[in-house]
C-alpha positions in Angstrom: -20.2 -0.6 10.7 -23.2 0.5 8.2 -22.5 4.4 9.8 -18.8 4.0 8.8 -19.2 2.9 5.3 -21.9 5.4 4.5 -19.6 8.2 6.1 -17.0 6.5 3.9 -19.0 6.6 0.8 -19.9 10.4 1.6 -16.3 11.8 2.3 -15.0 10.1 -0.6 -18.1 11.7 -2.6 -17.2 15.3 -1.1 -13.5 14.8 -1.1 -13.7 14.1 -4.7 -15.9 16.8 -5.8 -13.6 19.4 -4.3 -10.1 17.8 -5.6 -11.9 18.1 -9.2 -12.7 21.7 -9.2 -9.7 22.3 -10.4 -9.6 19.4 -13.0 -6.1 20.5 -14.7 -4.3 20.4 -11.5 -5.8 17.0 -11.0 -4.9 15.3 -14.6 -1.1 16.5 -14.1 -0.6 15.5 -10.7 -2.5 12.4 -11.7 0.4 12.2 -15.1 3.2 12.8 -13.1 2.3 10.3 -10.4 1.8 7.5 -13.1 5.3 8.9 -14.8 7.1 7.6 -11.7 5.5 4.4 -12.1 6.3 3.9 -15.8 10.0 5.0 -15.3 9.9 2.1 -12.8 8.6 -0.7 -14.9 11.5 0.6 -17.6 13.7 0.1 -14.8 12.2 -3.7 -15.4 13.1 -3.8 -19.3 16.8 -2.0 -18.8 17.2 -4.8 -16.3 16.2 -8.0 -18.6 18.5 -6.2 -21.5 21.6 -7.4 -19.4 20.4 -10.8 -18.7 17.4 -12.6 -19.6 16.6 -14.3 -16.6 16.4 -12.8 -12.7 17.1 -15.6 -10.3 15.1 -17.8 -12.6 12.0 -15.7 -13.3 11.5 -14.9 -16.7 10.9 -10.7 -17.7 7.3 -11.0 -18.3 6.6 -12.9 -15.0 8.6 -9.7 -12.9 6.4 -7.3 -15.5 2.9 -8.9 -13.9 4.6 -9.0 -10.4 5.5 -5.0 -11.0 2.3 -4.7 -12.0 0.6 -6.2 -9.4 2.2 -4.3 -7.1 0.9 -1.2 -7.9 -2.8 -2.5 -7.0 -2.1 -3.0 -3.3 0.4 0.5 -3.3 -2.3 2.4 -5.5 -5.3 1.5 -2.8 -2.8 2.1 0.0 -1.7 6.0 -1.5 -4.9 6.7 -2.0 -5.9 6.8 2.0 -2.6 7.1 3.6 -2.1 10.8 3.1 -2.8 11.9 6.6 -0.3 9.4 7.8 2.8 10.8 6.1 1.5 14.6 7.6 0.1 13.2 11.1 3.0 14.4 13.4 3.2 17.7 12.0 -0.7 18.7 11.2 -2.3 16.8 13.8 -0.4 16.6 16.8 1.9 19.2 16.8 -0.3 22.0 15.6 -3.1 20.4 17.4 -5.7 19.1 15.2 -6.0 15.7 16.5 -7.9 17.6 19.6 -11.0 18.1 16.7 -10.8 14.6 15.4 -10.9 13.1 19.2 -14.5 15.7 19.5 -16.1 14.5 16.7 -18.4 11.4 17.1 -16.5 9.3 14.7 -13.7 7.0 15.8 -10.5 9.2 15.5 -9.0 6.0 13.4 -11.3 6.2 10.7 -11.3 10.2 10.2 -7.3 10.1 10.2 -7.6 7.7 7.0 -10.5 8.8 5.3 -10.8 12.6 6.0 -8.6 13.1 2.4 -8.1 10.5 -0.6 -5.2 11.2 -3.2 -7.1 9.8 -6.2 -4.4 10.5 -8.1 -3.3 7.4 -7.5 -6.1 5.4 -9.2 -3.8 6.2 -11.8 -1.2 3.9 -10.7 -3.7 0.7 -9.9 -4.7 1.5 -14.0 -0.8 0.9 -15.1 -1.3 -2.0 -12.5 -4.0 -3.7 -14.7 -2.4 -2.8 -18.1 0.9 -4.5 -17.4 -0.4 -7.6 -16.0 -2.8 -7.8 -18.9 0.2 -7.3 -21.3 2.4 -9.4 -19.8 -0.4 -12.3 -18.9 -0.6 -12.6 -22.8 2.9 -13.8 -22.7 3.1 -16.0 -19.9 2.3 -19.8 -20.6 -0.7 -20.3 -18.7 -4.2 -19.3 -17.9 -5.4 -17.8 -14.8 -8.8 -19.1 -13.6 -11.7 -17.2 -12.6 -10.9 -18.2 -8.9 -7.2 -17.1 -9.6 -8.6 -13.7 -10.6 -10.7 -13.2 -7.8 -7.6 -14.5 -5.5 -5.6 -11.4 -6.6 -8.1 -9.3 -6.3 -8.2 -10.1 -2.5 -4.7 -9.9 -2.4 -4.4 -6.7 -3.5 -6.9 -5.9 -0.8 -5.3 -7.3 1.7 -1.5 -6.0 0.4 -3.4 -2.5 0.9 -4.2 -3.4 4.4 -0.9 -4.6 5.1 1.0 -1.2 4.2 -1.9 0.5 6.2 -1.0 -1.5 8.8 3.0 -1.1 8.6 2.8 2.8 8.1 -0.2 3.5 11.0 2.2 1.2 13.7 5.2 3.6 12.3 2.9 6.9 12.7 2.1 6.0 15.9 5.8 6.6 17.1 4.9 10.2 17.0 2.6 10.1 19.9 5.9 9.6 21.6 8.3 11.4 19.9 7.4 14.1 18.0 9.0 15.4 15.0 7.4 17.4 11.7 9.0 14.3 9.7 8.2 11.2 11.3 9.7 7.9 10.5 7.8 6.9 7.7 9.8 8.1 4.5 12.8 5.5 5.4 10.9 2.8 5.4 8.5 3.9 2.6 11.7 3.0 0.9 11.6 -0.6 1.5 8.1 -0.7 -0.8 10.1 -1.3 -4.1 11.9 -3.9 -2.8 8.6 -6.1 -2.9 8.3 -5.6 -6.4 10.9 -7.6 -7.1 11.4 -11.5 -6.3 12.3 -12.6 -2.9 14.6 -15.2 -4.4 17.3 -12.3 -5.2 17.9 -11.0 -1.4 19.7 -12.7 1.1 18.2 -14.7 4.1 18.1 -11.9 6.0 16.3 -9.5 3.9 14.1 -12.5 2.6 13.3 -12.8 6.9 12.7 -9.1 7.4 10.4 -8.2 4.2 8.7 -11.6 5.1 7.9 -11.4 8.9 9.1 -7.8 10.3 7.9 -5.7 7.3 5.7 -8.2 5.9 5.7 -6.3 2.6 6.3 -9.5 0.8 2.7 -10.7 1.4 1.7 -7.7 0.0 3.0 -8.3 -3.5 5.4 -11.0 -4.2 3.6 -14.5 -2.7 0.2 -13.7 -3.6 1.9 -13.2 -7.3 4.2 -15.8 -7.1 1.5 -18.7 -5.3 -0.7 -17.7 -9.3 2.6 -17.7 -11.1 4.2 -20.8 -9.4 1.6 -22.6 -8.1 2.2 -25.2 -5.2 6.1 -23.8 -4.5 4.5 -20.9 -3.0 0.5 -22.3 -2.1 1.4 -21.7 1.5 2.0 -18.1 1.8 -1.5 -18.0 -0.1 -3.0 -19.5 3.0 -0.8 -17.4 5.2 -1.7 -14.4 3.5 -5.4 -13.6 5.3 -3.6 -14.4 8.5 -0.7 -11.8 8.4 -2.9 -9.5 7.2 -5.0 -9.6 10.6 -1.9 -9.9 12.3 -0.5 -6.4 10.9 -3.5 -4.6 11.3 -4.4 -5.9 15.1 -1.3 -5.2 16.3 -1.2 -1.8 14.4 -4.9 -0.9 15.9 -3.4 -1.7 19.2 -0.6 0.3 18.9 -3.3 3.2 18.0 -5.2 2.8 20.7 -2.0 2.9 23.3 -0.8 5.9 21.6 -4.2 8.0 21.8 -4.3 7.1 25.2 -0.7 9.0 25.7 -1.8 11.8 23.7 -1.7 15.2 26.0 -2.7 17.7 23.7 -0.8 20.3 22.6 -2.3 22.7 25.3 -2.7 26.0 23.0 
């Protein structure tokens, strides 16, 4: 474990001295990744300017769940690159055969062999528009409240790790340059919003299929709402082990399939 995090500490060093060699690449890609964010959170305002309420959660309580949910997404895009190109680059045009000879378990360097820290940029928005719209909401949030959320944006990260890896791992099966992440990378904004608008089944499926309501809306709404949704607080560490064992599993089964590409 200590070997892992000083790699980790020493490829994110690297990585990030070569992605700011060219520093005005970097700030625009960093500004237009944020952009899409903030056109998102106006999305929010255009919303509350047709009715003030959304299934009885007030604008500036939706503002700190939208922001909130960039945390976990902003920690997540920052280490998930490789996923989205893992069929193509790595299997199909045979670079997974140099991860599997390197001394380092073949998990860890298909995470953390690139970060996209233009994404940090997102997780700052994050903690400007909960700080904004905390100063309108009519309570205060506790040192232990803090730290909570803190956690759960770790564990929110883990969780979309989790969901995305399981999907990736389809390809050891099925090839195909595209993969089936991008469908489902979809379904990320709907946790953004409260559960309370969707119907029972979609309430079921981004609950306990895609549990990408852990990942943002009950670790918000358990500070927000207090003992309404205290239980999916509790829940929260336990789904998160839950989606990433089952995921790592899933990994291990499909590097055990994996033939090479034979060139």
């Amino acid at each position: 474990m200590r070997r892992h995090i000083s790699l980790l500490a020493e490829y994110f060093v690297q990585y990030g001295k070569v992605r700011l060699t060219y520093r005005g690449d970097f700030v625009l890609s960093v500004i237009t990744m944020t952009m899409a964010s903030v056109f998102g959170a106006a999305i929010v305002y255009l919303i509350f300017g047709r009715a003030p309420r959304l299934a009885c959660w007030s604008f500036h309580e939706i503002l700190f769940l939208y922001g909130f949910s960039l945390l976990p997404l902003s920690l997540f895009n920052m280490v998930s690159i490789n996923l989205y190109y893992f069929s193509d680059k790595y299997l199909i045009q045979g670079h997974f055969d140099r991860v599997l000879l390197r001394p380092v378990n073949s998990l860890f360097r298909i995470l953390f062999e690139q970060f996209r820290l233009e994404a940090l940029g997102d997780g700052i928005l994050g903690l400007g528009l909960m700080m904004a719209s905390a100063q309108y909401l009519d309570q205060s949030f506790s040192a232990a409240e803090i730290l909570f959320l803190v956690f759960a944006a770790i564990c929110g990260a883990a969780i979309y790790v989790s969901v995305f890896l399981a999907l990736t791992c389809v390809s050891f099966w099925m090839e195909d340059r595209i993969g089936v992440i991008p469908p489902v990378y979809n379904l990320l904004t709907f946790g953004r919003y409260p559960m309370d608008i969707y119907s029972g089944f979609i309430r079921i499926v981004l609950s306990w299929v895609v549990p990408f309501g852990f990942a943002t809306f009950y670790p918000t709404a358990s500070v927000l709402r207090g003992d309404a949704y205290a239980v999916y607080a509790w829940l929260l560490p336990l789904v998160t082990l839950v989606s990433a064992g089952l995921s790592c599993w899933v990994w291990s089964r499909g590097v055990r399939n994996y033939s090479s590409t034979g060139s």
